[in-house]
Structure formats: structure tokens, C-alpha cells
C-alpha positions in Angstrom: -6.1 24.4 10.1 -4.9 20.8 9.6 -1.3 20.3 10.7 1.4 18.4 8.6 2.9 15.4 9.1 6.7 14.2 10.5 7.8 11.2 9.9 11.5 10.6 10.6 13.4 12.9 9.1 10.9 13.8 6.6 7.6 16.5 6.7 5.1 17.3 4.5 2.4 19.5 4.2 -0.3 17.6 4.9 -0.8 14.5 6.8 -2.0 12.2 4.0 0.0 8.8 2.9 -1.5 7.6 -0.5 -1.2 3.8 0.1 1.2 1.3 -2.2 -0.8 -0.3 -4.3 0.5 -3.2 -6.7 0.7 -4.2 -9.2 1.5 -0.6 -10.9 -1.6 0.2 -9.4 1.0 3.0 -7.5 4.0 3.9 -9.4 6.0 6.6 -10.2 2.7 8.9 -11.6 0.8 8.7 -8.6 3.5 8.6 -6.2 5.2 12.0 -8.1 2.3 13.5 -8.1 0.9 13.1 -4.6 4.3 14.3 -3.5 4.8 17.1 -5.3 0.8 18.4 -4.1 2.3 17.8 -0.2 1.5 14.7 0.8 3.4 11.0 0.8 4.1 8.9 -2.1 4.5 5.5 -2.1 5.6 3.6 -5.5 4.2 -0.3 -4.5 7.0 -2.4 -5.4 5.8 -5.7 -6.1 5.6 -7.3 -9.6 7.4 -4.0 -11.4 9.8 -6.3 -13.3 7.0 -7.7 -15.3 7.0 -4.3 -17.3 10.8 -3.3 -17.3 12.4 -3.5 -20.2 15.1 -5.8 -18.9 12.4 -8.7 -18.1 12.6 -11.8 -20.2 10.7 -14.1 -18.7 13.7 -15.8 -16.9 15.1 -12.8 -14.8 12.2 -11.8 -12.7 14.0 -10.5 -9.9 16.9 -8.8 -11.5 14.2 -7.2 -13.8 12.4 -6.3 -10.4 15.4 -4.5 -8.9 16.1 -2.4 -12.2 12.2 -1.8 -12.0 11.9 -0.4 -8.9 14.7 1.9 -9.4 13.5 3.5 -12.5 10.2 4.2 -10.7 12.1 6.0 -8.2 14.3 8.0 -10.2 10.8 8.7 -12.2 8.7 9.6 -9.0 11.5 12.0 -8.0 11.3 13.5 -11.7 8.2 14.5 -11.1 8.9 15.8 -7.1 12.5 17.0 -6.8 11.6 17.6 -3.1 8.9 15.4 -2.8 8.7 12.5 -0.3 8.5 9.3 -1.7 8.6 6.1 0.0 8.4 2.3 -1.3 5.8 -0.3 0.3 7.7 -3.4 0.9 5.3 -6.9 1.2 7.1 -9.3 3.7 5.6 -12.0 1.7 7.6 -11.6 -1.2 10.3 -14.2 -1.9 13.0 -11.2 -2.7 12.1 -9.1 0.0 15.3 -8.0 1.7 16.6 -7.3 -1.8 13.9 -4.8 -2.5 14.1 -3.2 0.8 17.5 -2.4 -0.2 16.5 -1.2 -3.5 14.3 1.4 -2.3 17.2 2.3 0.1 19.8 2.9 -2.5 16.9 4.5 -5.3 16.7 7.3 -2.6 13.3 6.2 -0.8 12.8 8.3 2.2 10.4 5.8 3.8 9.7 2.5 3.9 6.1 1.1 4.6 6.0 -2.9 5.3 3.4 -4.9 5.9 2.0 -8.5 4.5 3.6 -10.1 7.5 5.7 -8.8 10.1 8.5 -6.7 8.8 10.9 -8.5 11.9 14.5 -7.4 10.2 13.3 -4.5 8.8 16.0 -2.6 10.4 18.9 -4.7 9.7 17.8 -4.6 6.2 18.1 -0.8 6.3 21.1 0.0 8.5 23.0 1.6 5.8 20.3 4.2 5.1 19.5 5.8 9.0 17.9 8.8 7.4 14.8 6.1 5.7 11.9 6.3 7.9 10.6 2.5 9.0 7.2 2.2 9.0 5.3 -0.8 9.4 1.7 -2.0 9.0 -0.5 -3.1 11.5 -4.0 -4.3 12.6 -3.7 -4.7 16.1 -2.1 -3.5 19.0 0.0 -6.5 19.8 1.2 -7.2 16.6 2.7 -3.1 17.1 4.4 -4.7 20.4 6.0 -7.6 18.9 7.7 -5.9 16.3 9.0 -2.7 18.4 10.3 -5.6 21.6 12.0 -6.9 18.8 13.3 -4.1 17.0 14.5 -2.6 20.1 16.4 -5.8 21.6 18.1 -6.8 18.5 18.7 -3.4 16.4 18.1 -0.4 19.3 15.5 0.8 16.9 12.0 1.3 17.2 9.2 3.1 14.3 9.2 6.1 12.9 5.2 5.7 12.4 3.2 3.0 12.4 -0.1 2.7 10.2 -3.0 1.0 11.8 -5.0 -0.9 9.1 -8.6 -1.4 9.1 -9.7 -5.1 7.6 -13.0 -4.1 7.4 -12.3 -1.1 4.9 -8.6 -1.4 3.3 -8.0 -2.5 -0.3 -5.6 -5.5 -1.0 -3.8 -7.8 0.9 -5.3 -7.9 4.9 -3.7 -8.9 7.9 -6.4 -10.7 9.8 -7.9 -14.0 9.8 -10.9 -14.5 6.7 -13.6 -15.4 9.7 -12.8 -12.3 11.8 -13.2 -9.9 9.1 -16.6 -8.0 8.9 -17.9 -9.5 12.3 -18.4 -6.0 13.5 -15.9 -6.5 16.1 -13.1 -4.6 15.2 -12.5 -0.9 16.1 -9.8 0.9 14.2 -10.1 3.8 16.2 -9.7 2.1 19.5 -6.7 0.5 17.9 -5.0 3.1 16.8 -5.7 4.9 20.1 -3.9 1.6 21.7 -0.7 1.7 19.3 -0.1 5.4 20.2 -0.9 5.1 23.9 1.5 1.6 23.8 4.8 3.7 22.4 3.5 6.6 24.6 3.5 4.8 28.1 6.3 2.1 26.9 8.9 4.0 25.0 8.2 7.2 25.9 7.3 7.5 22.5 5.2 10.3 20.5 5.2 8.6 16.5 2.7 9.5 14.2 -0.4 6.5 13.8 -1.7 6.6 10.5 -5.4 5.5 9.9 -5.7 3.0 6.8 -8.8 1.8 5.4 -12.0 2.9 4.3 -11.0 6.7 4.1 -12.6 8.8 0.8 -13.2 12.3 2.0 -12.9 15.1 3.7 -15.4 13.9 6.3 -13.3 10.9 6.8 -10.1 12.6 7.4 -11.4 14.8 10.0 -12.7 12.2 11.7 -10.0 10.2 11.5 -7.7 12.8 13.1 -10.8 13.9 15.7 -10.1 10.3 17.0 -6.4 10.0 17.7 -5.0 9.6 14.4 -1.8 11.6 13.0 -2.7 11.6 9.6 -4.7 8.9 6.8 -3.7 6.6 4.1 -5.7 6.2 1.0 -5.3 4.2 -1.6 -9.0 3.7 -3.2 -9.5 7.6 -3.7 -6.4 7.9 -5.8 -7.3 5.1 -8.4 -10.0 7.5 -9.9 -7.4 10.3 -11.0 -5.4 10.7 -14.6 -2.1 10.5 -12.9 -2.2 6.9 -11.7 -0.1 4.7 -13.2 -3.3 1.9 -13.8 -5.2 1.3 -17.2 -8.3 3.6 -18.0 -10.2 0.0 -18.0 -8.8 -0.9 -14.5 -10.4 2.6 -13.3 -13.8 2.2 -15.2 -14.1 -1.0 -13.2 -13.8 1.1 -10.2 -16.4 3.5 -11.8 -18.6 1.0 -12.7 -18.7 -1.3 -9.7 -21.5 -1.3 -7.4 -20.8 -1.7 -3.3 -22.6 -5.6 -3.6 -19.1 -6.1 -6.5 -16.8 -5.9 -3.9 -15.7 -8.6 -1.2 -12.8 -10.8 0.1 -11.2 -13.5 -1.9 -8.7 -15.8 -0.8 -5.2 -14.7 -2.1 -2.4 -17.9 -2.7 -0.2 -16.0 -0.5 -2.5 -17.4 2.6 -4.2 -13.7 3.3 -7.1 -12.4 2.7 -8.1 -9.7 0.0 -10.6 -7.3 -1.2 -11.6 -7.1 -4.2 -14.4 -6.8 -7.0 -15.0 -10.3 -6.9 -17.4 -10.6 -10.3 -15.0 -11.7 -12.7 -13.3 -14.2 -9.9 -13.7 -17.6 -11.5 -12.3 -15.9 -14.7 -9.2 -15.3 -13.2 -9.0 -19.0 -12.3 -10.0 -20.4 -15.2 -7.5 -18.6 -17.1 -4.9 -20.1 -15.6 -6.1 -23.8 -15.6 -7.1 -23.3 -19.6 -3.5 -22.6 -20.2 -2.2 -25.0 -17.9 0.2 -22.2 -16.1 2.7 -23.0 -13.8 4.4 -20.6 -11.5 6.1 -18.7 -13.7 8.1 -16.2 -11.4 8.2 -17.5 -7.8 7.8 -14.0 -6.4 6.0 -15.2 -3.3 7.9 -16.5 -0.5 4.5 -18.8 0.4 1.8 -19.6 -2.3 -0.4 -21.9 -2.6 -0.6 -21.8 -6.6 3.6 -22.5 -6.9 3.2 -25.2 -4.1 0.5 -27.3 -6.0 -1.5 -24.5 -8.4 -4.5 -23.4 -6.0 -6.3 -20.6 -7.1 -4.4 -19.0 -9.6 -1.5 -16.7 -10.3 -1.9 -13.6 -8.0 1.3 -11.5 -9.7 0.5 -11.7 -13.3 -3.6 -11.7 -12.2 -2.5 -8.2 -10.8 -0.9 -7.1 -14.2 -3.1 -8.2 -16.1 -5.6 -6.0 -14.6 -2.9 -2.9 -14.1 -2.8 -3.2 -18.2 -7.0 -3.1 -18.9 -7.8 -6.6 -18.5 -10.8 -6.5 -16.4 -12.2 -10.1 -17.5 -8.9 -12.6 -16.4 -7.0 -9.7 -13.9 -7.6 -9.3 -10.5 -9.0 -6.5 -9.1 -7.5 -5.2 -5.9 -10.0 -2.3 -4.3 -10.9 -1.0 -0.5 -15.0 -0.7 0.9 -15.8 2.4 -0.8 -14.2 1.7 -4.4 -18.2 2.5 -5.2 -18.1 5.4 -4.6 -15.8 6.6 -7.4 -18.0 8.5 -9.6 -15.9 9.8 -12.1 -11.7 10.7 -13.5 -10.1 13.8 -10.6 -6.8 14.9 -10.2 -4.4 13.9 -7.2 -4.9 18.0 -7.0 -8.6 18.5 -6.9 -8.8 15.5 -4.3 -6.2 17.1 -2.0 -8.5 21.0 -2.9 -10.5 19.2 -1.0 -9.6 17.1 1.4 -8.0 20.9 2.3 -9.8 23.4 1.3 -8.0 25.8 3.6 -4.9 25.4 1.3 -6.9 27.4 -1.7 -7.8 30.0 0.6 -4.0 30.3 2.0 -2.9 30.6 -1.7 -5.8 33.5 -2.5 
């Protein structure tokens, strides 16, 4: 029987975190609705104000705070009880406001990553009952951020979750040329992370695989090799309840594994994505002449001298069926989506033991 999973304050059923993915890739469907079958939701919180209501163009970041808070009290509409977390980008240019936000909407976790989350705690002193979790790829980057945490705020992580460049979706923290070299081992790393808190801090946190992780197959091996519990964020495209287009899932449906690779995002990181329509998403932006329109990157090479193209509204675009100009975020095994589940028939079986429980 597979155990649950503690983070903080907060358990659920079953150790499974379905990863933030923006832009309204994860919102307040998916998140609700992988709570409320016992696992953790996570509403991604970057770009929601470019479908509130209060957006006009000009507010962005008002817009963003009144979005995020609607997803919340959504999700939580959905899951009473639920879990629900927010996944908080350190690269965005209103960070510590939206750490806040999902603090005061009545997230019990945060997960950060996209750059060190260094002030996470400060930003969350108000709220000790939110879980802090941030992202990793490597065992050092784990030790920077807990010496720090510890010496200025007398904190340290709830959980960490150890991503895998090689496999995860979306923004990647690991230099373009070291990706895909066959030299890193997520396993090992994750091993390291727990062992570090162990030994150092005297420590026992939860270390949550991410990346590359479909099935039951991969879950169990995941936890056979020293993890606490997974987060996916492919898997859960492919179901009715996420929040994303039907187009932006038949693209998922319809790519093949040779569609999907790394891109260069303007925020400086590396991405995967399905890279066919690539140049289209450029050329949009130089046929209309666009310049940055929202400034919702704290570092971007397209509002510093219009490289690339516009990554927020690329991401929207896609999140509303435009699979020709929008940019489409996806981890390894994207390919393997075959056809439209249900958050509940993937967690039937990812746990098949549940169904027998309930018999």
C-alpha cells in the first residue's frame, strides 16, 4: 500500500503533487480537482491577469493579484478540504507580491522555483501554517537556500522537489549545454537532498521527484529509489478538468516524441517544448511590431531589446487554442498522451489499491 504524503501542516492521501503549470495550463479546474481525488494542487500563478476581468491592458499586475485570488477561492470551491498550493516563478517581476497573494487567498503551500526562492520566508512570515517548498536540480543549490534560510529567517523546507532537466516540462534550472548529456541522475540527486537535510539538520522532509513521470510504473519507481512522493504535470494536461483549450491538449495528442525539445525562453532558462510551430511564435511578434507589453519578467531578453518573442502572452495564446503563434510548454513524454482521462481515472490507476479499499 502506498503511503500519503506530509508536508508541513498539511497530508493527503496520496503522495502525488500535480505540477503548476502556466499560463492557465493549471488553474483552479485542475488544481480542485486533483485535490479533492487526494492528492496536491497547484494553481500556476503566472500570467492569470491576462484573463481577469479587471485587466485592461495597463494594470497587469493589479489584474494579476485579483486573478490569482479568484483561482483560489475557485480551486477551494471545488475542494473544501482540499490542499491547494500556488507555484511562485522567482523570475517574475511581481514576485513577492504574489507570494503574498497566495498567502492571504488561503494557499497551504508554496512551490518556488525559476531561480532561487532566497526570501521566500520573509515573504511568508505572516502565514507559518504555508508549507515552503522550493525547486531544485541539484544538491547544492538545496544547501544554498536552507544555509540561508536558516541564518537569516531560523527556517528551513517543508519539502523540497528535485527536478529532472532531462524530463520536466517548462521552464529548467540548468545550463542549455548540460541538458540531455546523459549525465545527470535524478535519483542520485534526490538521494543527496534527503541525505543533506538528514545528516545536516537532522532533518526527515519529504523529496519529491519531478520530471518525466506518467505512470504507475514510474511512481513506484520513483518511491523504490528514495523519493517521498512525484510531481506531474504532463499527465494531467490530457484530462477534461484542466483549465487549457481542447486545441492546446490535441497538440499534446497529436505530437510525436521527435516534436518536442528545448527552446531558449527570454527569461535566460531553458524550456521544453513542442518546438514545430517555433519560428511562428517569433514571427508573430516581429509582424506586429510588439513591444513588451506587461513587464512581468523581472529579466527578459524580449523587454530589454525584443529577442525572441513575448513568452507571457506566447503562453496564453496557446492556454486559449492557438497552437500556430502560442507556445507550447510540455515535459519528455507529452507523446505519450493518447487520448482525453479524468484527474480520477489517472489517480484509479496510479492507485489501484484505492478502488479495491472502496469495494
Amino acid at each position: 500500500m502506498v503511503e500519503g504524503l506530509t508536508i508541513g501542516r498539511h497530508s493527503v492521501p496520496y503522495p502525488v503533487i500535480q505540477g503548476g503549470m502556466g499560463v492557465r495550463i493549471s488553474g483552479h479546474r485542475l488544481a480542485g480537482h486533483v485535490a479533492l481525488n487526494g492528492g496536491i494542487g497547484i494553481i500556476a500563478s503566472a500570467g492569470l491577469a491576462l484573463a481577469d476581468g479587471s485587466y485592461n491592458g495597463r494594470n497587469f499586475f493589479a489584474a494579476d493579484r485579483h486573478g490569482l485570488l479568484e483561482e483560489l477561492r475557485k480551486a477551494y470551491e471545488i475542494a473544501p478540504d482540499g490542499v491547494i498550493g500556488v507555484n511562485c516563478m522567482v523570475a517574475v517581476s511581481n514576485y513577492d507580491d504574489v507570494v503574498r497573494t497566495a498567502c492571504e487567498g488561503g494557499a497551504k503551500l508554496i512551490i518556488s522555483g525559476a531561480g532561487l526562492p532566497m526570501n521566500l520566508p520573509e515573504l511568508t512570515r505572516d502565514f507559518p501554517e504555508v508549507a515552503l517548498v522550493p525547486i531544485v536540480s541539484s544538491v547544492k543549490a538545496a544547501e544554498l537556500i536552507a544555509r540561508k534560510w536558516h541564518k537569516v529567517y531560523k527556517r528551513l523546507p517543508d519539502a523540497v522537489v528535485v527536478e529532472d532537466p532531462d524530463t520536466a516540462g517548462g521552464h529548467l534550472g540548468e545550463k542549455l549545454e548540460r541538458i540531455g548529456t546523459g549525465a545527470y541522475d535524478q535519483y542520485a540527486t534526490v538521494r543527496g537532498v534527503k541525505n543533506y537535510f538528514k545528516n545536516d539538520w537532522k532533518l526527515d522532509i519529504p523529496v519529491i521527484a519531478a520530471g518525466g513521470i506518467w505512470d504507475r510504473k514510474d511512481l513506484q519507481y520513483a518511491l523504490a529509489h528514495g523519493a517521498d512522493g512525484v510531481q506531474m504535470g504532463t499527465r494531467f494536461v490530457v484530462t477534461e478538468e484542466c483549465d487549457a483549450d481542447d486545441a492546446f491538449k490535441q497538440a499534446y495528442l497529436s505530437c510525436t516524441r521527435e516534436d518536442i525539445g528545448l527552446i531558449m525562453s527570454p527569461a535566460g532558462l531553458p524550456g521544453r517544448a513542442i518546438k514545430k510551430n517555433i519560428d511562428q511564435v517569433r514571427q508573430r511578434d516581429v509582424d506586429l511590431d510588439v513591444y513588451c507589453p506587461s513587464g512581468c519578467l523581472k529579466k527578459c531578453a524580449y523587454k530589454a531589446n525584443r529577442e525572441r518573442f513575448c513568452i507571457v502572452h506566447a503562453l496564453d495564446r496557446a492556454q486559449r487554442g492557438d497552437t500556430e503563434t502560442g507556445l507550447i510548454f510540455c515535459g519528455s513524454n507529452a507523446w505519450k498522451a493518447d487520448h482525453i482521462g479524468t484527474v480520477k481515472e489517472i489517480f484509479e490507476e496510479l492507485f489501484p489499491e484505492r478502488e479495491r479499499a472502496a469495494c
